[in-house]
C-alpha positions as a printed Julia matrix, in Angstrom:
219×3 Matrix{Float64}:
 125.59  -69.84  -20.95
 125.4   -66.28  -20.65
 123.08  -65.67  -17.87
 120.6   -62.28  -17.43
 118.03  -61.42  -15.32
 115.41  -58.3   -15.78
 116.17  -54.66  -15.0
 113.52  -53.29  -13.19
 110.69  -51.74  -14.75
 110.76  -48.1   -13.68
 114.59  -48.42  -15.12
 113.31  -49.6   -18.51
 110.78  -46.79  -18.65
 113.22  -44.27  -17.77
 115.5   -45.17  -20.64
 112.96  -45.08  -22.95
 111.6   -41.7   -22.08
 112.13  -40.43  -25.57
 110.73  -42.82  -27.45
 107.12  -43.69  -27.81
 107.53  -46.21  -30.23
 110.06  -48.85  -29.68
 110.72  -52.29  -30.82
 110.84  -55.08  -28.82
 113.9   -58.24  -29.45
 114.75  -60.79  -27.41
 117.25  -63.99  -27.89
 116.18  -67.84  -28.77
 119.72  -69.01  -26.96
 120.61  -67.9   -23.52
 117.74  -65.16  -22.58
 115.58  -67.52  -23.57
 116.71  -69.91  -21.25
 117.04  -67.57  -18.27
 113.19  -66.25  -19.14
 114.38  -62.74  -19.84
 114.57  -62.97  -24.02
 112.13  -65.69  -24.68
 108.49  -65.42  -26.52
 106.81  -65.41  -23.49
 108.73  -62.62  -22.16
 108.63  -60.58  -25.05
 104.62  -60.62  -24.71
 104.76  -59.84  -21.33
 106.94  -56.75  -22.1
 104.26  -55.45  -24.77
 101.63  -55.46  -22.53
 104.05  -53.42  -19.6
 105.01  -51.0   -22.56
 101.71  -50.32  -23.76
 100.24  -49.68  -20.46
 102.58  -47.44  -20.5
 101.59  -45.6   -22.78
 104.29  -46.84  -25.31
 103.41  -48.15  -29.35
 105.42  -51.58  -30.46
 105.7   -51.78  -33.42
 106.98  -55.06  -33.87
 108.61  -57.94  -32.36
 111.52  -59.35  -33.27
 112.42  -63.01  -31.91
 116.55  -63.62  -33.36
 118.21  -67.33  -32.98
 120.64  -65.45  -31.5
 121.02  -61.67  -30.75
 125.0   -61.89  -30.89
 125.1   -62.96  -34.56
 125.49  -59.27  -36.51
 124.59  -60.99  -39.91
 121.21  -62.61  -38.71
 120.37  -59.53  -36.72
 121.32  -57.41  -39.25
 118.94  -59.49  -41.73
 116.0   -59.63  -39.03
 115.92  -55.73  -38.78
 115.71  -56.0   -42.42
 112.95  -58.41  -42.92
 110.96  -56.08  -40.74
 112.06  -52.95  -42.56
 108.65  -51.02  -42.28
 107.84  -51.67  -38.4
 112.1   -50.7   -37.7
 111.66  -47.39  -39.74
 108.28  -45.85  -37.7
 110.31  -46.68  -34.0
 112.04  -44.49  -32.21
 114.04  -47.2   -30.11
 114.88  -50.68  -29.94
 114.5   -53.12  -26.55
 116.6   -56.0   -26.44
 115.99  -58.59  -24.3
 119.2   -60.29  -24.57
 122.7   -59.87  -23.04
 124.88  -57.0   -23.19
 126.38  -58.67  -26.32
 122.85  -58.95  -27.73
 122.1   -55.26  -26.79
 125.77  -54.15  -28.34
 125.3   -56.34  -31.69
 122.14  -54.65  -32.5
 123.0   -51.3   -31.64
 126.07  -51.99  -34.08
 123.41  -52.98  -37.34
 121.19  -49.81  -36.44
 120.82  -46.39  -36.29
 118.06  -46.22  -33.43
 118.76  -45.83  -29.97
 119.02  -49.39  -28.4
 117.94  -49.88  -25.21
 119.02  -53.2   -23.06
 116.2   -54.82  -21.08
 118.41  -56.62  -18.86
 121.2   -56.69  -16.79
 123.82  -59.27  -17.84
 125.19  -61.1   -14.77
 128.03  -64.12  -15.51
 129.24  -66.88  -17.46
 126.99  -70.17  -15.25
 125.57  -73.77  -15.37
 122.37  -74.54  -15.77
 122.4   -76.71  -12.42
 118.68  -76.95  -12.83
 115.55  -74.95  -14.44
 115.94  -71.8   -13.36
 118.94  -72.29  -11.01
 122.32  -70.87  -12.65
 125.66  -70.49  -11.05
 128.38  -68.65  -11.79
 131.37  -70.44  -13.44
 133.43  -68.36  -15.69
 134.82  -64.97  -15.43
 136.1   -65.11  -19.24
 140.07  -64.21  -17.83
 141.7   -65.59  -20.91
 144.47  -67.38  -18.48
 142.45  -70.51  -17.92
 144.2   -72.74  -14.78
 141.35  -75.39  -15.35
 144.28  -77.81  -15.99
 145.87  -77.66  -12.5
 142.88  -76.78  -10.1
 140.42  -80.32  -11.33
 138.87  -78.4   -13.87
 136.94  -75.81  -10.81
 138.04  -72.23  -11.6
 139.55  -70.69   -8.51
 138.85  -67.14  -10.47
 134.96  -67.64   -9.89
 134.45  -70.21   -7.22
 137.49  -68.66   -4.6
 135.72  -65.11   -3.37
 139.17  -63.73   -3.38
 140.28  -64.94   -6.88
 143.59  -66.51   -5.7
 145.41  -68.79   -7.86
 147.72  -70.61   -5.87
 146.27  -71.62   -2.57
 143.54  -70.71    0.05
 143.74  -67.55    2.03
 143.12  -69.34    5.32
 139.55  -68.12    6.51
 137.42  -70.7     5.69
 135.27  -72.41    8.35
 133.98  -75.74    8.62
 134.91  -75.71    4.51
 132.77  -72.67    4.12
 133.88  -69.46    2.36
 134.7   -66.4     5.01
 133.46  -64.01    2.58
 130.18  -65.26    1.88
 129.85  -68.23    4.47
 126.97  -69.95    1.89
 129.6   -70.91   -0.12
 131.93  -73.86   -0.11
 135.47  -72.62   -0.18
 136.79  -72.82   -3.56
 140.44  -73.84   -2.84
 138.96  -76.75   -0.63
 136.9   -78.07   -3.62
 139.79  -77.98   -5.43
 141.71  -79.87   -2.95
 139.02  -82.45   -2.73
 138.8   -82.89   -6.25
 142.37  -83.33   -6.95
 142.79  -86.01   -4.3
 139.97  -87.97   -6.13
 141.88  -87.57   -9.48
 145.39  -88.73   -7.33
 146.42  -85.33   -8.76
 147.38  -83.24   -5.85
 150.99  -82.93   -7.16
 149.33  -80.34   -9.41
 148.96  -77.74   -6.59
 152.6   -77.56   -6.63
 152.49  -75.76  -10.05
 152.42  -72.2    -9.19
 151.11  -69.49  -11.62
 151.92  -66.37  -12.09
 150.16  -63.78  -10.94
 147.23  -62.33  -13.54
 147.33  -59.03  -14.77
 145.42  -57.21  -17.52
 148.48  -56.72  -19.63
 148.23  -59.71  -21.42
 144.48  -58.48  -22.71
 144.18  -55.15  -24.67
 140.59  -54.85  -24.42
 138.48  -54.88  -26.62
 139.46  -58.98  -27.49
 139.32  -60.15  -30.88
 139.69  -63.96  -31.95
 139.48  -64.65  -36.02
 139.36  -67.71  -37.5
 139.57  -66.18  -41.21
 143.06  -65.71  -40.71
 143.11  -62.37  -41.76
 141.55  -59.49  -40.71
 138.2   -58.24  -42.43
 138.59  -54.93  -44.31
């Protein structure tokens, strides 16, 4: 789950000094689950926008703000209420915010800041678990990503600094190579720490990342 949390208001103000007529979308998946995208958020944002001395014109509420074609059909549906803004709000993840801009010719506006790839460990707790590398080790390291849960991001091994198991970079946290220890001994698969990896780089990734399952490219 893509996980976001709320700019703060003075910086959604200040990026919508130009417009006085905006409209407002959020996200039914992930937002709504992290109470940045949902309904109720997207009411509460009205009311903070038109104390503000800002118009909405409408509301938009998509299944999901990272699918172009249903995006692309919501702006549509609400054709009038689009054409009088100025500027669009999501309240979705950078994705979200990037989709729509793509479908529009307004100025679009994100209301959030998106933070990392987590599990829902419980309502409203989220923790980080994926840094998207596109070299996954998950085979090797008992399925616990040394790229997110070691602060250092090593790949083959701890750095040495932990403490009573605890991470010497940010001592609240359990030490990522130690968990992965643990967890292979339970799985009688420690013989897997012998397979060492090679070092990442960004050379493998030209950025930005494309993956089509049409088999050829869309003209």
């Amino acid at each position: 789950m893509i996980i976001s949390q709320k700019k703060p208001d003075a910086e959604i103000l200040d990026s919508l000094k130009d417009a006085t007529k905006v409209v407002l979308m959020g996200c039914s998946e992930c937002a709504t689950v992290c109470q940045t995208g949902s309904e109720e958020a997207i009411a509460a944002m009205k009311v903070y926008l038109e104390e503000n001395g800002k118009t909405v014109t409408c509301t938009i509420y998509p299944k999901a703000s990272c699918n172009k074609l249903a995006v692309k059909k919501d702006l549509k549906d609400n054709k009038e209420a689009v054409g009088e803004a100025q500027a669009i709000l999501t309240m979705s993840c950078g994705d979200g915010c990037q989709t729509v801009a793509g479908v529009t010719k307004l100025p679009v506006y994100p209301a959030n800041d998106t933070m990392f790839l987590g599990e829902v460990e419980r309502v409203g707790l989220f923790t980080e678990a994926c840094r998207f590398c596109g070299q996954c080790v998950l085979a090797s390291t008992g399925a616990i990503c040394p790229i997110t849960k070691c602060a250092k991001s090593l790949t083959n091994g701890p750095c040495g600094g932990a403490k009573d198991g605890m991470c010497e970079v940010n001592p609240k946290n359990q030490c990522g190579w130690i968990m992965i220890y643990n967890r292979l001994t339970e799985l009688g698969q420690l013989d897997r720490l012998y397979d060492l990896k090679e070092p990442k780089g960004h050379l493998i990734n030209a950025y930005p990342r494309e993956i089509n399952l049409r088999g050829e490219k869309d003209e």
